[in-house]
C-alpha positions as CSV (number, residue, x, y, z in Angstrom):
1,X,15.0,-14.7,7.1
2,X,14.3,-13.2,3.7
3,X,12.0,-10.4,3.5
4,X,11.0,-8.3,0.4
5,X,10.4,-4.6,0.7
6,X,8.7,-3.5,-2.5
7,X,8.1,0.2,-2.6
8,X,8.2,2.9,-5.6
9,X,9.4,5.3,-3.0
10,X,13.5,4.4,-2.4
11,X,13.5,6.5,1.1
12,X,11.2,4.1,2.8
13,X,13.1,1.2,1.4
14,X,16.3,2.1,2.8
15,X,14.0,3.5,6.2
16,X,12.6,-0.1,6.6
17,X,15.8,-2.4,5.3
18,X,17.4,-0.8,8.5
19,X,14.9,-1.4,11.1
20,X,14.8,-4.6,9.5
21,X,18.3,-5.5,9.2
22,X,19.1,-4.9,12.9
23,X,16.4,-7.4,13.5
24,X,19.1,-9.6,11.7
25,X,16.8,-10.2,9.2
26,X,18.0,-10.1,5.2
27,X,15.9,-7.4,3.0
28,X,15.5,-7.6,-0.9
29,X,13.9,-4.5,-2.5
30,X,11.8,-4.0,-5.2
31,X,10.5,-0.3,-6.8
32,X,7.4,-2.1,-8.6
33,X,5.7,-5.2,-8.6
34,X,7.3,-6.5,-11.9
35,X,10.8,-6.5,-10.1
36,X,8.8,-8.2,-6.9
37,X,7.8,-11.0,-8.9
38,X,10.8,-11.8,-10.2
39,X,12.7,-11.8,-7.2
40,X,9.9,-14.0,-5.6
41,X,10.4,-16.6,-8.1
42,X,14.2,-16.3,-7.9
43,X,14.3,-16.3,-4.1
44,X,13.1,-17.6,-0.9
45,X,11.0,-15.0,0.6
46,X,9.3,-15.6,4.1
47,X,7.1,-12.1,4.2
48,X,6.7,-9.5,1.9
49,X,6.2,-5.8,2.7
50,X,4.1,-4.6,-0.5
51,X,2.7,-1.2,-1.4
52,X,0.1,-0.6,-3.2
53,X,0.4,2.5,-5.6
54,X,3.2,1.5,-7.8
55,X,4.4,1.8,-11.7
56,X,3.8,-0.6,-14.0
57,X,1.8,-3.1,-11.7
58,X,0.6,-2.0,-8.3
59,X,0.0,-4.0,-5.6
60,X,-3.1,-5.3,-6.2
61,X,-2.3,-7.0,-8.9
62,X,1.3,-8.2,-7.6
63,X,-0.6,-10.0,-4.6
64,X,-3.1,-11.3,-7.2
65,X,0.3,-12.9,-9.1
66,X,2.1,-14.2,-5.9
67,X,-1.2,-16.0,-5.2
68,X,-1.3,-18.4,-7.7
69,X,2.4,-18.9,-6.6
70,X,2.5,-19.4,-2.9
71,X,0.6,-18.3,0.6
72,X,3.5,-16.3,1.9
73,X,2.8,-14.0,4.3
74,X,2.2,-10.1,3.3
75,X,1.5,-6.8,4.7
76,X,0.2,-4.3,2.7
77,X,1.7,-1.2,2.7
78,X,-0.3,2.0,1.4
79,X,-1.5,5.8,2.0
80,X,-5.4,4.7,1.3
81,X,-7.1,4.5,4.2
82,X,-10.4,4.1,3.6
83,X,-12.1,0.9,5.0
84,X,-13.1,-0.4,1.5
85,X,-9.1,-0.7,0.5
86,X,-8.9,-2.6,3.7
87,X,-11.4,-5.0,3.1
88,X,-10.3,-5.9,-0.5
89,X,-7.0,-6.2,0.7
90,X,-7.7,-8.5,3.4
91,X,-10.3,-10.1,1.0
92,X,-7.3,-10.8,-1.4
93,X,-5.4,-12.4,1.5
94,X,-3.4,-10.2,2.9
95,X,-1.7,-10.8,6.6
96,X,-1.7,-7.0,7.9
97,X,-2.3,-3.7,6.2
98,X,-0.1,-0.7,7.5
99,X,-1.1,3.0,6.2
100,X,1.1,5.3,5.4
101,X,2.7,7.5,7.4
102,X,3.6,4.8,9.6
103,X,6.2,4.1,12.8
104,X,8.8,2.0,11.5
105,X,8.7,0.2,14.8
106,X,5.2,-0.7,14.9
107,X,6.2,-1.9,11.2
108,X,8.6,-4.6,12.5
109,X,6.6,-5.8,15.1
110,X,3.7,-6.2,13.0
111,X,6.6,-8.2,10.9
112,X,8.0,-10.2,14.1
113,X,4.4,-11.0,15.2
114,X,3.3,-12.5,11.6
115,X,7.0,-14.4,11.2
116,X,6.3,-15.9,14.9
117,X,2.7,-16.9,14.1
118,X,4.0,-18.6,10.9
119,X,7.0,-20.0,13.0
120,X,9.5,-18.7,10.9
121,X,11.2,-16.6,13.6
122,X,14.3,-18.5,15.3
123,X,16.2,-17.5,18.2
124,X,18.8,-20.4,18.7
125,X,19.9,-22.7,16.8
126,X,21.8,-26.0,17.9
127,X,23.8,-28.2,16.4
128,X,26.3,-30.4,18.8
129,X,28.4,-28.0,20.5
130,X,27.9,-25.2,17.8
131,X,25.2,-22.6,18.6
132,X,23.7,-19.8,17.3
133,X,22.4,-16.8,19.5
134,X,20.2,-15.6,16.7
135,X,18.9,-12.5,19.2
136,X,22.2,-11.6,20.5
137,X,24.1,-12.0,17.7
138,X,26.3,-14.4,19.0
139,X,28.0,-17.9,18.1
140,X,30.0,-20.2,20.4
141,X,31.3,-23.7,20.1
142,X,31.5,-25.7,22.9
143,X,30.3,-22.4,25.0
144,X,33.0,-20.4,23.8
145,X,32.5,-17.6,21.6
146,X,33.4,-17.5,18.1
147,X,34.7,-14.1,16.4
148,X,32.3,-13.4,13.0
149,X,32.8,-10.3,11.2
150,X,29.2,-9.2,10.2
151,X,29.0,-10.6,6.9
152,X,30.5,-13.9,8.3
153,X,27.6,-13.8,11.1
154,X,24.7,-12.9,7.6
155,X,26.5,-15.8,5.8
156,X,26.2,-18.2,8.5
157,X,22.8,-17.5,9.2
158,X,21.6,-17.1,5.5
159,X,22.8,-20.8,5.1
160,X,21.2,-22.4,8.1
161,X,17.8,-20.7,7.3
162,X,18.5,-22.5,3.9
163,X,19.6,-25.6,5.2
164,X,20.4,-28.2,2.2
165,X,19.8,-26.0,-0.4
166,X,22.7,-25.3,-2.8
167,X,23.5,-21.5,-2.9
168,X,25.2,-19.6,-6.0
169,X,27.7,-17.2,-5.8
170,X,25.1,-14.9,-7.3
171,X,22.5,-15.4,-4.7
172,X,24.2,-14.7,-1.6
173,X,26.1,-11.7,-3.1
174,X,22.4,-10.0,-4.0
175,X,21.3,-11.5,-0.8
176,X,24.2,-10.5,1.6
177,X,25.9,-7.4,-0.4
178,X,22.6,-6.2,-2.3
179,X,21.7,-6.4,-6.1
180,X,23.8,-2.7,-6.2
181,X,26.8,-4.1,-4.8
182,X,29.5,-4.9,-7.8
183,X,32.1,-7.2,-6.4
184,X,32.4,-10.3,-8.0
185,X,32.2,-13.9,-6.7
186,X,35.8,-13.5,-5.4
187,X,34.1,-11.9,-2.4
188,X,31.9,-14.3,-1.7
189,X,34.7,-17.1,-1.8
190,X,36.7,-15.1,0.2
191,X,34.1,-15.1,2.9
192,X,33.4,-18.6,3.1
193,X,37.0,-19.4,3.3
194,X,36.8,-17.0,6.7
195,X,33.9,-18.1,8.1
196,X,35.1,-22.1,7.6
197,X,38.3,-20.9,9.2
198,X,36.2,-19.6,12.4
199,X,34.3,-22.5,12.5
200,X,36.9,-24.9,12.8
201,X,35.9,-28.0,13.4
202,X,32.2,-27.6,11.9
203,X,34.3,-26.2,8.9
204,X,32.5,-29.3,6.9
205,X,29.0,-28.0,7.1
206,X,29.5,-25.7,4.1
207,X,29.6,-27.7,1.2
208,X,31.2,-26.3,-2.1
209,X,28.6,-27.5,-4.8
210,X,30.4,-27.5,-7.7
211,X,29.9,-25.4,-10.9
212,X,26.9,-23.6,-8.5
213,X,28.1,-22.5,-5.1
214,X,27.6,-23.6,-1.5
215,X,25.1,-25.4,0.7
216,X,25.0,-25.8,4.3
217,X,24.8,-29.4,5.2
218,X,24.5,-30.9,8.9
């Protein structure tokens, strides 16, 4: 689950990429809606978080942008709150509008509600014996628990919510580590080679793709 936090403000970045990652959910940032848009077109995204005072384009005009590119779900995230912002934001086709200062945890299940409504939200997934406890945390083979270090566990999960879809190196080391992490693609090799160790027999569902990356592949 990809979800874009874009914000000029880098304190409520980092205070909503952690409510959001311990919802096990993976969070790209963004300071200004030029950055967003790039992203969006590089990524998957399933909801973005948007504000809407921001340099260089605000959030008006970022929504306007990501419009004309796809119906993904968005909550405006802003300190105007009079009814007139509301209404042109919902008029623009926003999902939820959130006014600043906010509770991080009404944030998330404002998040949760418009992920579930847009079925996006998993909590298990199956395949044979292997399952995946998306709410706990947790993945056993033939009902017995498998030991995933947390990246192992973000890896796993990143590749089933992009089932088929061939991965670079690049990608899941912005995706998993963060665009400000500076390993190279060593690390993510080194990952996968763990994480198709733990999964023994269902090593085979991650696929090198040569010259790009990885893809998970039932």
């Amino acid at each position: 689950m990809n979800i874009l936090v874009v914000d000029d403000e880098k304190l409520i970045r980092s205070v909503i990429k952690d409510y959001l990652e311990n919802e096990n959910m993976n969070v790209l940032e963004a300071e200004n809606g030029l950055e967003a848009l790039r992203i969006f077109k590089e990524e998957k995204i399933d909801l973005i978080i948007l504000d809407i005072m921001m340099p260089k384009m605000d959030g008006y005009e970022t929504l306007k942008e990501i419009r004309k590119l796809a119906e993904t779900p968005v909550i405006m995230l802003t300190a105007m709150k009079e009814e007139i912002d509301k209404l042109h934001s919902f008029d623009m086709g926003v999902d939820d509008y959130v006014t600043k200062p906010f509770s991080p945890r009404e944030l998330i299940a404002r998040v949760k509600a418009i992920l579930k409504r847009n079925g996006k939200i998993k909590e298990l997934y199956t395949y044979k014996t292997l399952e995946v406890d998306y709410k706990g945390r947790k993945v056993t083979i033939d009902n017995k628990e498998i030991e995933l270090t947390p990246k192992e566990y973000e890896i796993l999960t990143y590749f089933i919510d992009n089932k088929g879809i061939a991965l670079s190196r690049e990608q899941l080391l912005n995706v998993i580590w963060g665009y400000d992490f500076y390993g190279d693609d060593r690390t993510v090799d080194t990952h996968i080679k763990m994480l198709r160790h733990s999964l023994g027999e269902y090593r085979d569902l991650i696929k090198t793709v040569r010259a790009v990356g990885y893809k998970y592949d039932e």
